[in-house]
N, C-alpha and C positions, 0 to 999 in steps of 0.2 A: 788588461784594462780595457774600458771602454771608451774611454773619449781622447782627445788630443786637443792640442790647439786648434782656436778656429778663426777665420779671417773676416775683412769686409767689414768695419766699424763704420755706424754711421747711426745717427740721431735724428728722433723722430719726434713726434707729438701725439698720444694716445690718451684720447676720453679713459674717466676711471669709472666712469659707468655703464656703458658698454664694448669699450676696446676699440672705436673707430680708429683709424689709424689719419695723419694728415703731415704733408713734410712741415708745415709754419703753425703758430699759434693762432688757436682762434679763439674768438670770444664766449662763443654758442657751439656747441657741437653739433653738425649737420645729418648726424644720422639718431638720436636721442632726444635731441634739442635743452640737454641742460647747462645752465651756465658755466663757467669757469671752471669745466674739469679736462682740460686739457694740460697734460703734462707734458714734460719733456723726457722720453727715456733714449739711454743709449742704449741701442742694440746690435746685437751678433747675427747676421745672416749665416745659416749654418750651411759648411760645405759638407754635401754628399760623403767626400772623400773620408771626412774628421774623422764619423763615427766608425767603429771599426767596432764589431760582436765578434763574439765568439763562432756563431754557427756559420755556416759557410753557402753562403749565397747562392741560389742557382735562378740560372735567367728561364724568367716564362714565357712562352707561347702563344698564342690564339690557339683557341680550341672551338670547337662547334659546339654551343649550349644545350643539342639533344646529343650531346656524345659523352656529357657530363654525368656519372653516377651517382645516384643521388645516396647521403649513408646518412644514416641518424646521427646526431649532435651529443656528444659527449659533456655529461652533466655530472656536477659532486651533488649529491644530496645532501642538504644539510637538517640540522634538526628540527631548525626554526621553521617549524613549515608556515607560517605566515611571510615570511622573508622567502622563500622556497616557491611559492604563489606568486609575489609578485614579479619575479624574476622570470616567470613561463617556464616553473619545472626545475630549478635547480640552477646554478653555477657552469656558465659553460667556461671551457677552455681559454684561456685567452682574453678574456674578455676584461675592458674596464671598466666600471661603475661607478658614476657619481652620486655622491647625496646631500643633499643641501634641506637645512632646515634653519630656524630661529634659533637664535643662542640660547642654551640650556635647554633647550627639548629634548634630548637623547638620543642626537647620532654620536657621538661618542661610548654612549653606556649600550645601544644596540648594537655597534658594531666590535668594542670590548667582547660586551657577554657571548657575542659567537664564538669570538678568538680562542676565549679561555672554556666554551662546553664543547666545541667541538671535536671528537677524537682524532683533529690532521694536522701534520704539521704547518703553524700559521705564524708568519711574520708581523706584529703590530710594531709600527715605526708612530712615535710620536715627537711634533716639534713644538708641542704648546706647554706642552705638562712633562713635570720629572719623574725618572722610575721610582721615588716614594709616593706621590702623590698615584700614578695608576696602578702601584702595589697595595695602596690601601682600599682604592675603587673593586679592585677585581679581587680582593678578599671579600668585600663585604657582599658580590655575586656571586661568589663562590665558585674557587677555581678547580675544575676538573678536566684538565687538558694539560698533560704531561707536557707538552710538545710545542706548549704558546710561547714566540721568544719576542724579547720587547726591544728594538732600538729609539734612542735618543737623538734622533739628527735630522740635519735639515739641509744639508748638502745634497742634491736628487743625486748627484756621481757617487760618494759613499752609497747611501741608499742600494742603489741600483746593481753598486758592485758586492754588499752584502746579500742582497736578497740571490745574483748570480752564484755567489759560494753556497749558498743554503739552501736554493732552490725549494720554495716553501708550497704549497698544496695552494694559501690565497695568503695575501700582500696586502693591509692594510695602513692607509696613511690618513693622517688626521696631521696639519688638515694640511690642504694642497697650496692657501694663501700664507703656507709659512716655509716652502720648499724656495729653495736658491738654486741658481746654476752659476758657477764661479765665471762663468766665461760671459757673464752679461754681468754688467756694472749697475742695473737698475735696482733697487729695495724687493725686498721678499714681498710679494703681493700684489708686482703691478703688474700691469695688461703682458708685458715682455716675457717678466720671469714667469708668470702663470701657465700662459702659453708656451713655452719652452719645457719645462718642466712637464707639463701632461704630455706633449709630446715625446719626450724619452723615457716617460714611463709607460705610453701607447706602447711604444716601440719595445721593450722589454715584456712585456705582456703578450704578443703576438709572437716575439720570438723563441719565450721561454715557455709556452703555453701557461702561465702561473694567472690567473685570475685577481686584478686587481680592484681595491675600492679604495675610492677617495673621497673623503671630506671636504665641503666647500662650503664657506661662509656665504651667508646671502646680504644683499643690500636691503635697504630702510623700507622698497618696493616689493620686499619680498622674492627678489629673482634670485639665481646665484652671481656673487660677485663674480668678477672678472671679466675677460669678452665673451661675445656670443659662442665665436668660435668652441671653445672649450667644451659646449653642448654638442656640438656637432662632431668633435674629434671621438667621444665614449662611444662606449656602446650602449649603452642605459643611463638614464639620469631618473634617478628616485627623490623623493618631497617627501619629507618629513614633516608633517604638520599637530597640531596639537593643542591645547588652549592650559595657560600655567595653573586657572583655574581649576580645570577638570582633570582626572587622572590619563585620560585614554589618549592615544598616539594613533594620526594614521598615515600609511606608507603607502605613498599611491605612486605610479608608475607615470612618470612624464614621457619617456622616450625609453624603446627597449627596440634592439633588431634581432632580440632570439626570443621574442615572444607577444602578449597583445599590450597594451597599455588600457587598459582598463580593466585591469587588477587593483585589488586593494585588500591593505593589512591594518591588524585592527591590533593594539597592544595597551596594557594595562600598567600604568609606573605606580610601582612600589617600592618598599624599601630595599626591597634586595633585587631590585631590575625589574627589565619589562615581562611583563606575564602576557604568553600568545591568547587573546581572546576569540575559543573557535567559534563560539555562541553569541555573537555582537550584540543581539536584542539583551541580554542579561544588564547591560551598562547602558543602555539607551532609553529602556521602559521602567520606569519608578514603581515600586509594589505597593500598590494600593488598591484600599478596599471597595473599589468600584463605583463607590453612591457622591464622588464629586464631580462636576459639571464639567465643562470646557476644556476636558480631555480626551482623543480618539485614535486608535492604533491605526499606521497606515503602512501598508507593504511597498516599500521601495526598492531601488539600485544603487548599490553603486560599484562602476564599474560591470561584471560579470557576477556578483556577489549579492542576493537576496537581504534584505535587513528591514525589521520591522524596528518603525521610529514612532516615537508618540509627539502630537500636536497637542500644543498648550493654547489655550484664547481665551483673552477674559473683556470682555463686553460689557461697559459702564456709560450712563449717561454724562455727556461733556460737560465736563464743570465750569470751564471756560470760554463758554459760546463756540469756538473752531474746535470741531470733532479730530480727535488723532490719530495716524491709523502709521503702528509700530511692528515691528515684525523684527525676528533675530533667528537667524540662518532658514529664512525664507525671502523671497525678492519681493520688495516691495510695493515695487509694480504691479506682481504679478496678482500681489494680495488687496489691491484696491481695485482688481480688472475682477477678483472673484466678488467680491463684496458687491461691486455692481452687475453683477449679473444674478447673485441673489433679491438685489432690491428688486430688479426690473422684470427679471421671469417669475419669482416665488413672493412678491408684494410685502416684502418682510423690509420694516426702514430703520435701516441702522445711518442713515445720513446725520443725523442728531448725535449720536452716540462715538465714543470711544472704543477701537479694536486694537487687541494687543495680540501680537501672537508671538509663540516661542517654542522651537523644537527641541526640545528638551534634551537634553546631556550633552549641547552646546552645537553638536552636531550641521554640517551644511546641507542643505538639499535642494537640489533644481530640477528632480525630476519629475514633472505632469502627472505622475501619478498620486500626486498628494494632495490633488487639487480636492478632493473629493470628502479627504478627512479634512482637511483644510476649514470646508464648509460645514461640514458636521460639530466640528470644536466650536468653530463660534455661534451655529444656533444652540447648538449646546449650552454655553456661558450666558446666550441670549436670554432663553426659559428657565435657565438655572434648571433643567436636567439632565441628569448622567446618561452617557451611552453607554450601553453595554459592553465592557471589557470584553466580551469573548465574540467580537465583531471587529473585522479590521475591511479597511477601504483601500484599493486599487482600481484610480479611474479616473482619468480626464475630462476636465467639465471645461467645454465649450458658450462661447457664449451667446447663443439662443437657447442654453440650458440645458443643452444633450449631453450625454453623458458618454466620451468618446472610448475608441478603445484603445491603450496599452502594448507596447511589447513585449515580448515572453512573461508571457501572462501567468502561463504553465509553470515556471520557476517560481514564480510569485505565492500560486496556489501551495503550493508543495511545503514550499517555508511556514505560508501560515498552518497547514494543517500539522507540519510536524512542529510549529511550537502550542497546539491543542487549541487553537483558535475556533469556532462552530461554526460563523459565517463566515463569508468574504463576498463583499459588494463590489461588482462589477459589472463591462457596459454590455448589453445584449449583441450587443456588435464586432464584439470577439468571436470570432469564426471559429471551427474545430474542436472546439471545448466538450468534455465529455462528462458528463456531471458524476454519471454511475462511477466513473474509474476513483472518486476521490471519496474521502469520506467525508471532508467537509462541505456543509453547504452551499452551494453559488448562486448568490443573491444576484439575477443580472438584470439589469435595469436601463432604459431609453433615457429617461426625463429626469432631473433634479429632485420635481415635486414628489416621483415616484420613492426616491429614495427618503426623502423627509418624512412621507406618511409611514413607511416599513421601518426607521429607527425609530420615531418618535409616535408613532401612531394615530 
């Protein structure tokens, strides 16, 4: 067994929104500032002595940091290579991962469909759902994993002393605001048992080398519930993000210490699970016949990962005397700083008029580099005419109208030419660029006006 009695009862006062901790009630929470979420829980101080493992402890040393050999990091490959990406390379040893997303977005159906394709053997522990209800889920994803075993509990000591006898490949729990630990008297979900709970299954994870993930509800703010702590005890925290609207899922990487954080996975829900999308432009750019207005392809980031995204704007005269200027998964700001820099350098007055813009398949972007189709879409919608679809933009437009340069430019180029793009507009002031090495064309350009005259002529 692994645990024993534990001592030192004493009661506290913990915010439910981020886990301050305070000995008396308070009204306002001093580290969050939300009202009345101060609770009272009783908690277990745990002694060192309680826990008792199996493996047998041996005491460490100081060592000299250049006497340390450095060995590669032992990784499970999995099949999901979008999952496999975000993680820098695969599953390491030991490790725990969190993943927090909106309810019904599909960290439960993305980390199922691993459990049940992957050919290793894999512990999936549920305390939300019965084993009919996930026998009817991972039929209908289709189960080809001999080896997938499912418990029912929510006791983290059962848990922990199963996953011990079984010794599984990876340990998956959904979700972690529904885990107890018998030796704290506080409700499944608060700041106490939360924290408690990832802590002995930290501790089991390091000991038994087994790779765990956990499920974590998030707050109305978008964070994950619980305390902050909780962030800081994993080793990786994953976001699952998504819109119920659109079909696509993306799995971005918040905190990772066996790889970079800005990774990103791109998935597809369907009826029968998520589909890995290796071609992200495929769901982002709409097939169309090329001859409508106020739409322009622009080569972005996100994270390490190239994706070309389409900018929508549609440019009407104000009906209502105060012109509007709308924007969705574009900053608003940023798009009334472009708009003036178009009146003021290129003499074009949309001060009268209505700008809408929209990055099509719902998508978010903040990166500088779109500033450029940005402007193109809505003189586009301006004149009502079409840019050429086999033209994409990468470029930051400043505002005395220069047309600045980009980071890894060279990635950029590469994605558009291999999804058969002909130009690509960018700033002359990207250094090192080799025009011969590519087969697509490099339109580079100084001035704003420079680029208005070469789309539009």
């Amino acid at each position: 067994m692994y645990f024993c009695s534990m001592a030192k009862v004493k009661s506290a006062f913990f915010c439910q929104s981020c886990g301050h901790e305070s000995p008396k009630w308070l009204g306002q929470c001093p580290s969050c500032k939300s009202w009345n979420t101060m609770v009272e829980e009783t908690l277990v101080r745990s002694n060192p002595k309680a826990l008792i493992f199996s493996r047998q402890r041996t005491e460490n040393t100081p060592i000299l940091l250049t006497e340390i050999q450095k060995t590669a990091t032992a990784r499970i490959q999995l099949k999901d290579t979008e999952l496999n990406r975000v993680l820098g390379g695969g599953l390491v040893l030991g490790e725990i991962i969190l993943i927090g997303g909106d309810p019904g977005i599909g960290k439960s159906t993305l980390l199922l469909q691993m459990a049940i394709k992957e050919q290793m053997n894999v512990l999936y522990v549920s305390g939300e759902e019965s084993d009919q209800q996930i026998k009817m889920r991972a039929e209908r994803l289709g189960i080809t994993n001999p080896d997938c075993h499912l418990l029912i509990e929510t006791d983290v000591t059962q848990i922990i002393n199963h996953a011990s006898k079984l010794l599984p490949k990876v340990l998956i729990v959904d979700s972690v605001q529904t885990l107890f630990y018998p030796e704290i008297e506080s409700a499944p979900g608060s700041v106490s048992q939360v924290r408690e709970c990832t802590a002995l299954l930290l501790r089991f994870a390091k000991e038994s080398n087994v790779p765990v993930f956990l499920i974590g509800h998030i707050t109305k703010e978008g964070s994950i519930a619980g305390p902050k702590v909780l962030e800081h005890m994993v080793d990786a925290v994953l976001q699952f993000e998504g819109d119920r609207n659109h079909f696509y899922r993306l799995l971005r990487t918040v905190k990772n210490r066996f790889g970079s954080t800005n990774e990103l996975g791109i998935y597809e829900m369907q009826g029968t699970g998520l589909r890995m999308v290796e071609n992200p432009s495929e769901i982002l750019i709409s097939n169309t016949d090329g001859t409508l207005s106020g739409s322009c392809i622009a080569t972005t980031l996100e994270g390490l990962r190239p994706l070309q995204v389409e900018v929508q704007a549609l440019v009407s005269t104000a009906a209502y005397g105060t012109p509007q200027r709308s924007s969705n998964g574009f900053d608003p700001k940023r798009l009334n700083m472009l708009l003036a820099v178009l009146e003021k350098r290129c003499g074009f007055r949309l001060a009268s008029k209505d700008v809408f813009l929209n990055i099509a398949g719902g998508i978010k972007v903040d990166d500088p580099a779109v500033d450029l189709a940005v402007l193109m879409a809505v003189l586009s919608s301006n004149a009502d005419i079409p840019v050429n679809r086999a033209f994409t933009f990468a470029a930051e437009v400043g505002l005395s109208g220069e047309i600045r340069p980009i980071n890894r430019i060279e990635t950029r180029i590469t994605e558009a030419q291999k999804l058969g793009y002909t130009h690509v507009f960018i700033s002359e002031y990207n250094k090192g660029l080799k025009p011969e090495t590519h087969a697509i064309k490099l339109v580079a350009c100084k001035k704003l006006e420079e680029v208005v005259k070469k789309v539009f002529g």
